[in-house]
Backbone as CSV, one residue per row, in Angstrom:
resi,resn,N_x,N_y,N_z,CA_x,CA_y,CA_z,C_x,C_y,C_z
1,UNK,60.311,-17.590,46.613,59.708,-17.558,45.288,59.186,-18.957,44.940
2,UNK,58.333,-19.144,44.727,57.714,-20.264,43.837,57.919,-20.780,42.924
3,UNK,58.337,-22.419,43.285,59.162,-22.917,42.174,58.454,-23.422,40.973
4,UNK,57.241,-24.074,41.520,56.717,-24.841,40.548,55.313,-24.726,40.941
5,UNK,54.278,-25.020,39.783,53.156,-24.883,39.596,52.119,-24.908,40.994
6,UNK,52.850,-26.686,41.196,51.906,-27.286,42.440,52.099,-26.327,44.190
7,UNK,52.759,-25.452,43.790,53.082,-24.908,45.017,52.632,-23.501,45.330
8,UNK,51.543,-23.218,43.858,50.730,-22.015,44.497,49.623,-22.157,45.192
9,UNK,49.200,-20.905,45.855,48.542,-21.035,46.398,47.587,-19.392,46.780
10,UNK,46.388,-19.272,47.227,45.762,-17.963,46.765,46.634,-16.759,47.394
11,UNK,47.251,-17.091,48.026,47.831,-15.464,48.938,49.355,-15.595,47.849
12,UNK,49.476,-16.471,47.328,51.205,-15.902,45.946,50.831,-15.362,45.339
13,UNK,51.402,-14.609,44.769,52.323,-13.362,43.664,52.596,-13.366,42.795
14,UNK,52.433,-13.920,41.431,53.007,-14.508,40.186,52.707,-13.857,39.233
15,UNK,53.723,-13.242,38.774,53.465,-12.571,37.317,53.924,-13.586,35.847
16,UNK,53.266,-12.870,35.385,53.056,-14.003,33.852,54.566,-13.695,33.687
17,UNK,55.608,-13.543,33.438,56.796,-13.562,33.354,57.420,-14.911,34.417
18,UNK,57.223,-15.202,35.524,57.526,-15.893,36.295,56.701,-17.209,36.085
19,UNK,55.143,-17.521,35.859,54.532,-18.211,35.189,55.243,-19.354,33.841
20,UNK,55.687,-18.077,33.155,56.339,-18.168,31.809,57.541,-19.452,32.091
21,UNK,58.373,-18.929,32.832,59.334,-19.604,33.328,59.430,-20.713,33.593
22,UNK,57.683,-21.015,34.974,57.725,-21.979,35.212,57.633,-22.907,34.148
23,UNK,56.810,-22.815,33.313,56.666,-23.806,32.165,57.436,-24.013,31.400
24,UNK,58.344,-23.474,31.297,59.411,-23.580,30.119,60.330,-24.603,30.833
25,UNK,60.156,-24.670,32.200,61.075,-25.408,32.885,60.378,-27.080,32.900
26,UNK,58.947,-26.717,32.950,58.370,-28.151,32.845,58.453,-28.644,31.528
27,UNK,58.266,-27.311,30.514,58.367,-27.798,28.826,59.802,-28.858,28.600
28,UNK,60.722,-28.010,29.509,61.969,-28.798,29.119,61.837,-30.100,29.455
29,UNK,61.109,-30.750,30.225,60.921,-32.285,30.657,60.088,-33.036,29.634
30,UNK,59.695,-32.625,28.548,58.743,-32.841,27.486,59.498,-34.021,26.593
31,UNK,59.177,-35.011,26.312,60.154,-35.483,25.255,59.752,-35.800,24.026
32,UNK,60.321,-35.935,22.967,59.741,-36.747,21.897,58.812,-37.867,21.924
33,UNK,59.186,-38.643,22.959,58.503,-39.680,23.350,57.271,-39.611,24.183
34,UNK,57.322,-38.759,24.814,55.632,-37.938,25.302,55.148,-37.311,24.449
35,UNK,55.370,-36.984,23.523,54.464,-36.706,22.606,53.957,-37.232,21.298
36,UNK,54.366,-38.556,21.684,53.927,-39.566,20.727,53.012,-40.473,21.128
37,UNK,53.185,-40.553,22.757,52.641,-40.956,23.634,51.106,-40.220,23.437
38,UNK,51.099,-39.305,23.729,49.759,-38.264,23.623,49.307,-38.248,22.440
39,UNK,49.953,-38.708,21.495,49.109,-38.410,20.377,48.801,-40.092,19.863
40,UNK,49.634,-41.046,20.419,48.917,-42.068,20.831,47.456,-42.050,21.624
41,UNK,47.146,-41.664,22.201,46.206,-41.473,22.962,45.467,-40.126,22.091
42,UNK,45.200,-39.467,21.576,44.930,-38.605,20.454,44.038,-39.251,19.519
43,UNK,44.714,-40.651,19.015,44.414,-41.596,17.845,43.146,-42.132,18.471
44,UNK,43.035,-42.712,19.857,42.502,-43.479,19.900,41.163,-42.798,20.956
45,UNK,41.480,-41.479,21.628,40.365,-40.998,21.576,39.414,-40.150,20.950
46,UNK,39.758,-40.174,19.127,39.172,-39.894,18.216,38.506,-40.877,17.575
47,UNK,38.856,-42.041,17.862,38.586,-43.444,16.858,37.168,-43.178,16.692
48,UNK,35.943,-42.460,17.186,34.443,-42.527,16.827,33.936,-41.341,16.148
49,UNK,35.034,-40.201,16.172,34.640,-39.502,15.312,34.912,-39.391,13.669
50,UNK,33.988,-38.672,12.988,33.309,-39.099,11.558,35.144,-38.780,11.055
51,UNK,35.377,-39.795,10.208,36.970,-39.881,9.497,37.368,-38.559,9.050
52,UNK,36.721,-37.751,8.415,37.076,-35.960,7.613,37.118,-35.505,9.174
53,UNK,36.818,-35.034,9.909,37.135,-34.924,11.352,38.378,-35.301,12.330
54,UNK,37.993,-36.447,12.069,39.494,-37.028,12.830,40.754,-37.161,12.884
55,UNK,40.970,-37.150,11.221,42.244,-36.836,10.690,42.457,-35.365,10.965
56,UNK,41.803,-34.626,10.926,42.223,-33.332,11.159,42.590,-32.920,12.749
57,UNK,41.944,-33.368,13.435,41.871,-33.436,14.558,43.251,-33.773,15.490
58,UNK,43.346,-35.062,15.037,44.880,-35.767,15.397,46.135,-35.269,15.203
59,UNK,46.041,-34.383,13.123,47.337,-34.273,13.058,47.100,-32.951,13.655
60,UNK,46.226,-31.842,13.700,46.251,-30.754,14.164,46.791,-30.604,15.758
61,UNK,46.451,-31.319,16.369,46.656,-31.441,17.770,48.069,-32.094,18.044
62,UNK,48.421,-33.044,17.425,49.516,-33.751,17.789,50.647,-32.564,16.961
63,UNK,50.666,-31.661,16.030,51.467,-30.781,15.564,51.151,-29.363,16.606
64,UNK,50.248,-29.503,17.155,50.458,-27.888,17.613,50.996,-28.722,19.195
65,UNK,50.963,-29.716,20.006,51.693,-30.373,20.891,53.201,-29.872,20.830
66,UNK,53.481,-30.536,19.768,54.574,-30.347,19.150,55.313,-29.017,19.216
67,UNK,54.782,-28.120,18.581,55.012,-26.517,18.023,55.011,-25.584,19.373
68,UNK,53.841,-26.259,20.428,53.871,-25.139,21.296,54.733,-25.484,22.465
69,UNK,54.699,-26.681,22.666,56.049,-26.868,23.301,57.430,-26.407,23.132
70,UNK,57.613,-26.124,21.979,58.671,-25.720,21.143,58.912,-24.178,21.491
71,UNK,58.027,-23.765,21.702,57.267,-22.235,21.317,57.772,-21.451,23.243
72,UNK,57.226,-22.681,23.760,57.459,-22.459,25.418,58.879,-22.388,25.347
73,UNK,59.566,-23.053,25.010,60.828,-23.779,25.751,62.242,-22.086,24.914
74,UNK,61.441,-21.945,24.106,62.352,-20.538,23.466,61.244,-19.300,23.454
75,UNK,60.572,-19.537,24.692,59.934,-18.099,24.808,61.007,-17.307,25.038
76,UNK,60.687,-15.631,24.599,61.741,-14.708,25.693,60.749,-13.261,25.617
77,UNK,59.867,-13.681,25.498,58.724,-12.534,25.601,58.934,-11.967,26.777
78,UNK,59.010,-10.807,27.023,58.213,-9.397,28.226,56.711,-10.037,27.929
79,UNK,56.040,-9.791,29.702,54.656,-9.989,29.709,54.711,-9.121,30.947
80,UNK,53.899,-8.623,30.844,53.089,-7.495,32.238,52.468,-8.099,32.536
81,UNK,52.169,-8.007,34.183,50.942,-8.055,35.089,50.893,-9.259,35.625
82,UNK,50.525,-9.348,36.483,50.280,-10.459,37.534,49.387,-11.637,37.251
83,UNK,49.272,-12.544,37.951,48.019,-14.001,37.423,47.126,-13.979,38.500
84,UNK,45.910,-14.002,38.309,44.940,-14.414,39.295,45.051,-15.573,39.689
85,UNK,45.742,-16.008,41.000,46.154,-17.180,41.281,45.291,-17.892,42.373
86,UNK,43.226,-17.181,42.588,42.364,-18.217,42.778,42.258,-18.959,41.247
87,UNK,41.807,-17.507,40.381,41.524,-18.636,39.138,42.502,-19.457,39.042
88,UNK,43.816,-19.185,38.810,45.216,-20.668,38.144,45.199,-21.831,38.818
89,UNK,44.375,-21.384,40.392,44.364,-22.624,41.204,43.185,-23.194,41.158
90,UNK,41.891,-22.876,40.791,41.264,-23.744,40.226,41.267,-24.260,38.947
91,UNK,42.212,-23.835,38.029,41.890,-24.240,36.792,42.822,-25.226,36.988
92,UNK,43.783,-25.094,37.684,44.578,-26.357,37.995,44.269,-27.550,38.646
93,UNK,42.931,-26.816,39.370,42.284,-28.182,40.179,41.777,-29.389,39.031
94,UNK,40.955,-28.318,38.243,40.575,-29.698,36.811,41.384,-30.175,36.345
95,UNK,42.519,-29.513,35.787,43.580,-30.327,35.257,44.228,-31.967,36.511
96,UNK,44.846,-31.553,37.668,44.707,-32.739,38.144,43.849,-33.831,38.223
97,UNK,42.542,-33.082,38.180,41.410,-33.787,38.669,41.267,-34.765,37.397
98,UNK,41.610,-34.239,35.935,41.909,-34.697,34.784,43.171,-35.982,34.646
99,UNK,43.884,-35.333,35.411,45.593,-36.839,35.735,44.886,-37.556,36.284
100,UNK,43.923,-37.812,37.371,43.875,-38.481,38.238,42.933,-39.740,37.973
101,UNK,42.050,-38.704,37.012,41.326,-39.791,36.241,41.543,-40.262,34.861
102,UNK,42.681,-40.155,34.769,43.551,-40.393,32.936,43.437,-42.006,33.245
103,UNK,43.761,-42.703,32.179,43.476,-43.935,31.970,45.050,-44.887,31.336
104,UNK,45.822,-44.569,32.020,46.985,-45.271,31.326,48.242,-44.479,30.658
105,UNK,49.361,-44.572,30.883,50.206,-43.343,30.423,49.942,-43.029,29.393
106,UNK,49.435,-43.085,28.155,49.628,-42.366,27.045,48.208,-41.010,26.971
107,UNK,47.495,-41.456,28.099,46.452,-40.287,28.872,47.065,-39.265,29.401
108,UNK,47.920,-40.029,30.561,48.530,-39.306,31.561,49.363,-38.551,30.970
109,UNK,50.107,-38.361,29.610,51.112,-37.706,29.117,50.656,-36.444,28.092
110,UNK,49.338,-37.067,27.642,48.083,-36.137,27.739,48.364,-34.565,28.250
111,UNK,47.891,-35.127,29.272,47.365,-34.146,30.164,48.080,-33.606,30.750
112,UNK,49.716,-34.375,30.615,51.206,-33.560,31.250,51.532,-32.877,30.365
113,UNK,50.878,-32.842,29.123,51.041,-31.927,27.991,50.271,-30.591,27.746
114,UNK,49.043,-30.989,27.766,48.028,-30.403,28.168,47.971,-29.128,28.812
115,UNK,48.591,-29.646,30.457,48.633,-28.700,31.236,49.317,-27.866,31.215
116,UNK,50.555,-27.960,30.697,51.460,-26.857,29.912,51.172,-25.956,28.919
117,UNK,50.772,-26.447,27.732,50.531,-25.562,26.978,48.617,-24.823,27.385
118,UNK,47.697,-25.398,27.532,46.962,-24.589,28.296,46.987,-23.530,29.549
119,UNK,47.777,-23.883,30.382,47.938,-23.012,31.011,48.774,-21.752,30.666
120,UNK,49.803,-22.093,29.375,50.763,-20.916,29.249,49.551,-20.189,28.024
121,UNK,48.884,-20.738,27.422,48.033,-20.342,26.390,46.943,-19.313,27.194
122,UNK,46.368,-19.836,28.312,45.053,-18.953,28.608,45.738,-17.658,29.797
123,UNK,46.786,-18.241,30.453,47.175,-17.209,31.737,48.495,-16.260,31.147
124,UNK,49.329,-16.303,30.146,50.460,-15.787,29.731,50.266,-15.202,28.757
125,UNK,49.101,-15.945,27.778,49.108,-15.217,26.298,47.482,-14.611,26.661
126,UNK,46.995,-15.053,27.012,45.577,-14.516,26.980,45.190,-15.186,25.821
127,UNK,44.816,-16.065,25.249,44.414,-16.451,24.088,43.474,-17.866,23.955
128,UNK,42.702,-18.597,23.245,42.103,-19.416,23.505,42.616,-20.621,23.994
129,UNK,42.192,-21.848,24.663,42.602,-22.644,25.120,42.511,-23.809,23.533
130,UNK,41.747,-23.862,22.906,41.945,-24.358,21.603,42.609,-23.105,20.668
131,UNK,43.127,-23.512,19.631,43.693,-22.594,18.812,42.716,-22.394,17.817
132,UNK,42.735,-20.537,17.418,42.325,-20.348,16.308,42.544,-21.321,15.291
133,UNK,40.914,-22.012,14.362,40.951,-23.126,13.046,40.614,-24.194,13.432
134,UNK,40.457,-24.366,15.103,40.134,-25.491,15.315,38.808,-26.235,14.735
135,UNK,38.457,-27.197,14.184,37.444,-27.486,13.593,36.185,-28.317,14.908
136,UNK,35.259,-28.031,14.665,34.664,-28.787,15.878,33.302,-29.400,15.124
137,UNK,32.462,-30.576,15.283,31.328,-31.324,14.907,30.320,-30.488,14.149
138,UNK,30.058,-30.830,13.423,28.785,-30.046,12.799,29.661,-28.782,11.732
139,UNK,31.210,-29.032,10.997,31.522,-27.995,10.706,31.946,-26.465,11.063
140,UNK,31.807,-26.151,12.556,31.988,-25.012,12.954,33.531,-25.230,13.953
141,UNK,33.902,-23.859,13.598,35.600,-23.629,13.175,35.492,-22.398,14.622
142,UNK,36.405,-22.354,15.431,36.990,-21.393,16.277,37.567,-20.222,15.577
143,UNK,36.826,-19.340,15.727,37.743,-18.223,14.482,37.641,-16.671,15.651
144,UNK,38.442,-15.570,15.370,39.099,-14.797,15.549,38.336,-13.541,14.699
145,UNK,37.403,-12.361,15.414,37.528,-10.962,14.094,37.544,-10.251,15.457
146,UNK,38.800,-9.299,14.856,38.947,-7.995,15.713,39.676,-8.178,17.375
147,UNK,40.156,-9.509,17.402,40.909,-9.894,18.922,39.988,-10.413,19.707
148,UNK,38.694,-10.613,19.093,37.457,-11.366,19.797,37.884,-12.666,19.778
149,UNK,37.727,-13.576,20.331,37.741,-15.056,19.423,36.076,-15.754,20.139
150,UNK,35.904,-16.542,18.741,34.583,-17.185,19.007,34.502,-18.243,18.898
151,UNK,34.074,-18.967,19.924,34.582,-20.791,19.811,32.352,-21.028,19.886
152,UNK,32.320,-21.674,18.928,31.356,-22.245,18.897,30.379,-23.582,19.658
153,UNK,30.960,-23.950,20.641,30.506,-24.541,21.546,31.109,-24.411,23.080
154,UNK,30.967,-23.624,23.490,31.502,-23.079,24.816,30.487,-23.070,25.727
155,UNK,29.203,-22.854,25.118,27.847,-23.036,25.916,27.853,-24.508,26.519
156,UNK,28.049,-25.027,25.010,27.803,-26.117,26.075,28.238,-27.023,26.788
157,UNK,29.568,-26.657,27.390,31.129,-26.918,28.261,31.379,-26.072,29.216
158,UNK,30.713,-24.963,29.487,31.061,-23.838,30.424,30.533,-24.040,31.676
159,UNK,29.453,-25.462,31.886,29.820,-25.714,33.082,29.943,-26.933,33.572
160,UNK,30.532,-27.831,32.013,31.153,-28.925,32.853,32.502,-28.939,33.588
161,UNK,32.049,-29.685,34.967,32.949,-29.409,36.010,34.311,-30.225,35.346
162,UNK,34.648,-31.054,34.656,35.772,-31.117,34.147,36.542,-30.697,32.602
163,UNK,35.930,-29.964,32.442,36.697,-28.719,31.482,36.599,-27.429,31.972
164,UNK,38.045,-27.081,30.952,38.348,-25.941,31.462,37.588,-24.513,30.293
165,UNK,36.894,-24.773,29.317,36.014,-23.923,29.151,36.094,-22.113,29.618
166,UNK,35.429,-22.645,30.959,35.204,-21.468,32.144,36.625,-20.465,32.002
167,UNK,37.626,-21.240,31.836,38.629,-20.305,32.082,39.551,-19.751,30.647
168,UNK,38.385,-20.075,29.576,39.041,-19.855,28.289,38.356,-17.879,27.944
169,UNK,39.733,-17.603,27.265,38.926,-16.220,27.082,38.380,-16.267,25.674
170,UNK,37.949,-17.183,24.896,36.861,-16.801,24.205,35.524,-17.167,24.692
171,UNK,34.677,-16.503,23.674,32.999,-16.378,23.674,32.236,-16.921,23.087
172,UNK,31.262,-17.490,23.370,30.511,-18.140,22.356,30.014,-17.584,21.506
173,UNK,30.092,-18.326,20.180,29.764,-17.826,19.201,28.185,-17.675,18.810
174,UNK,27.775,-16.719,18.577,26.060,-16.415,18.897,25.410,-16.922,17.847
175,UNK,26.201,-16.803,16.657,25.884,-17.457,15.064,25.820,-18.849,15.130
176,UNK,26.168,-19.738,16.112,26.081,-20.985,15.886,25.148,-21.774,16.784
């Protein structure tokens, strides 16, 4: 059985229950201090966006860090069905590819954050890789009607090779 993330590979077996697990096991390595760390790094790779923005941005992110870690570590959800484990393994490729080019631990803790709750967010819950409310430039908000979700700039991220976009299940929003 497969212990940990880095050790899949396309011919494994992994059901979102086992997935689940894994992360809760990496969640548990999470500390207070990594996530101050990250939201250190939060602060300061917002510093150019417009101030009504940024503040929202920071505490939103550095609280749902927070929350969904929280959220992992006392999952006890039932989940059906298996993971497509070409997609998990490329979406995991960006994420390293993301460590590798982080810029200093409070990056790197980032993205050790990151990779947790994104991955349990898009492959376990099915749900967006940003959270419903997220606010994004120009005023337009990630919002939710009917189990759709519509993230308003997905066009134009869906094929940069270092986001994960591609592997988010919302849609772009056509209104924006």
């Amino acid at each position: 059985m497969i212990e940990n993330l880095d050790d899949l590979d396309n011919n494994s077996r992994i059901t979102k229950n086992h997935l689940r697990d894994m992360l809760k096991a990496e969640a548990k390595n999470i500390h207070m201090e990594d996530i101050m760390l990250a939201s250190s790094f939060l602060r300061e790779d917002a510093k150019y966006m417009p101030a009504s923005y940024r503040l929202d941005y920071i505490e939103r992110f550095s609280m749902i860090f927070f929350k969904k870690i929280k959220d992992i570590k006392e999952d006890k959800n039932n989940y059906t069905g298996d993971i497509n484990t070409k997609e998990i393994g490329e979406f995991l490729k960006v994420i390293k590819k993301q460590h590798d080019n982080a810029n200093g631990k409070n990056e790197r803790c980032f993205v050790k954050i990151a990779r947790i709750i994104s991955t349990y967010t898009t492959f376990v819950l099915k749900k967006p890789i940003h959270p419903v409310g997220t606010k994004f430039p120009g005023g337009f908000i990630l919002h939710s009607i009917n189990g759709i979700y519509y993230c308003p700039v997905k066009k134009n991220h869906i094929n940069n090779p270092s986001a994960l976009c591609k592997f988010c299940v919302s849609v772009q929003d056509e209104n924006v």
